[in-house]
N, C-alpha and C positions, 0 to 999 in steps of 0.2 A: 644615762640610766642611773638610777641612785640607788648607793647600797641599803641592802636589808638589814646588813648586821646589828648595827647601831638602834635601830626604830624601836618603841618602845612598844605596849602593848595596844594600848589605844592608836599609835600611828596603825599599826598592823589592821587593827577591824576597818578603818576607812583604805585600808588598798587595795587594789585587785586581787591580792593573795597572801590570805590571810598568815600569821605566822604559826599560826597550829599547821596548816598544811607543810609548811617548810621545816615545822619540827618534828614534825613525824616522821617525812620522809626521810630527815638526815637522822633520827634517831634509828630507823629501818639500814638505812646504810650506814651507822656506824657499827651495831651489830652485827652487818654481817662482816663487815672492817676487823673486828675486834675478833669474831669465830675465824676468819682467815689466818691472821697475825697469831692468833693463840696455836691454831691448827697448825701451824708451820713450825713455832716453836717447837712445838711440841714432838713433829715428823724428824724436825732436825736432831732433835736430843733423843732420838730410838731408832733411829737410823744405824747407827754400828750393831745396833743388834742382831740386825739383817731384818725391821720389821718396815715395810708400807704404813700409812696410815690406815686403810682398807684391812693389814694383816692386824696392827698391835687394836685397832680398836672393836676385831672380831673376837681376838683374844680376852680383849677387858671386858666386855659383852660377854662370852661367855663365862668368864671366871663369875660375874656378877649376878647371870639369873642361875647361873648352879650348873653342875656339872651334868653330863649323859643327857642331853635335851635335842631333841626335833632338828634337821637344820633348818625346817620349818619356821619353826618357833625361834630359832637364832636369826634369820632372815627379819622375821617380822620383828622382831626386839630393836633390831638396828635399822629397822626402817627402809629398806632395801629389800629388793627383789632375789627371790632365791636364784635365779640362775648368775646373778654379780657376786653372788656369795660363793658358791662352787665352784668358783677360780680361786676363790682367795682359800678355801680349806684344801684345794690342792695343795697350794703352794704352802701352806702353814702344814700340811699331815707330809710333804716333800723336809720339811724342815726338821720334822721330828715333834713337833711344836702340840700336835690333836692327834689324834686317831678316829674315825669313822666307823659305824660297821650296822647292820641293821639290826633292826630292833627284834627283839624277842614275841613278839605280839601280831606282829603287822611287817612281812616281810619288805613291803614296799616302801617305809619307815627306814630312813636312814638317818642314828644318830651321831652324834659328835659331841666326845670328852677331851678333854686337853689331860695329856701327860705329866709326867714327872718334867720333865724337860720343859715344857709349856709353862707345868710350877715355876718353874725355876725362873725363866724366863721373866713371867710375872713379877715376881718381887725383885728383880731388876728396873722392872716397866714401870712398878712402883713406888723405887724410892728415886727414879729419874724424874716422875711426872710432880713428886712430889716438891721437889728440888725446885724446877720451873712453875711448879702453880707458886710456892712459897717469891721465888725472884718479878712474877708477873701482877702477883698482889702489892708488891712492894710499896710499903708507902699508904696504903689505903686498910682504913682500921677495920675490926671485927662487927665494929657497928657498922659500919657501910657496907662490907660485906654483908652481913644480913639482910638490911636491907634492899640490897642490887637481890639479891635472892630472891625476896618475897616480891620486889617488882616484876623478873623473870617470869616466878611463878604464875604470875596472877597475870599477864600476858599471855602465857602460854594457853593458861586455862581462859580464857577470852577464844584466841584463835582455835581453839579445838571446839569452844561452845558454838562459835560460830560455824567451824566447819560442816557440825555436826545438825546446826541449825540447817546449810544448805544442803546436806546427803540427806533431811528426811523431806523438805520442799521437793528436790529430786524426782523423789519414790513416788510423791501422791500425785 
């Protein structure tokens, strides 16, 4: 069998597969390579905390769409199902970390703020992630960073145009 590595572009369009297909799919898997190894760093360096990934990134979530919100609207922020999220604010309102309580409006509304304690917690969370984003970038300039960004972006927004293409085929 002969390797693909080496093949140039024109070898590629006369073989059985082609090299877009092999750079997609190792660009799809290095991605998720890269969110794993990030994602672990990151578990590893907030671990004495005493946070989960599931806990510190409920936390960052909510610090970030604001405070006293739905656990509704927390669930779907982080893209998760509310009843995976209802373990993790136990275990985060056990810590001291949120408090819970229902809503003034609509008793069936249960919200969720993050404490003094949670504060605090956060700007720990803070200058730990920052620490590892600063060690994990290492080496690679603010222009590349930029543009990895606007690649990301414009990715993203592709697979959401497309999702969104197939949930309205879906409908009709």
């Amino acid at each position: 069998m002969v390797s693909t590595v080496n093949k140039t572009e024109s070898e590629h369009v006369n073989s059985a597969q082609p090299m877009a297909e092999h750079s997609e799919l190792s660009l799809g898997e290095r991605l998720g390579r890269l969110h794993r190894l990030w994602r672990m760093v990151a578990d590893g360096e907030l671990a004495p905390l005493g946070l989960t990934h599931s806990r510190w990134t409920a936390l960052w979530k909510l610090y970030r769409i604001g405070q006293d919100v739905s656990q509704k609207h927390l669930a779907e922020a982080l893209e998760i199902e509310l009843a995976s999220l209802m373990r993790t604010l136990g275990q985060l309102e056990q810590q001291g970390l949120v408090i819970r309580h229902c809503c003034e409006h609509d008793k069936r509304v249960r919200r969720v703020a993050l404490t003094e304690a949670g504060l605090a917690v956060l700007d720990q969370m803070e200058a730990k992630i920052i620490r590892v984003r600063a060690e994990l970038l290492s080496g690679v300039s603010l222009e590349m960073q930029a543009q990895f960004e606007q690649t990301l972006n414009q990715i993203s927004h592709n697979a959401a145009a497309r999702l969104e293409a197939t949930a309205t085929k879906a409908q009709e």
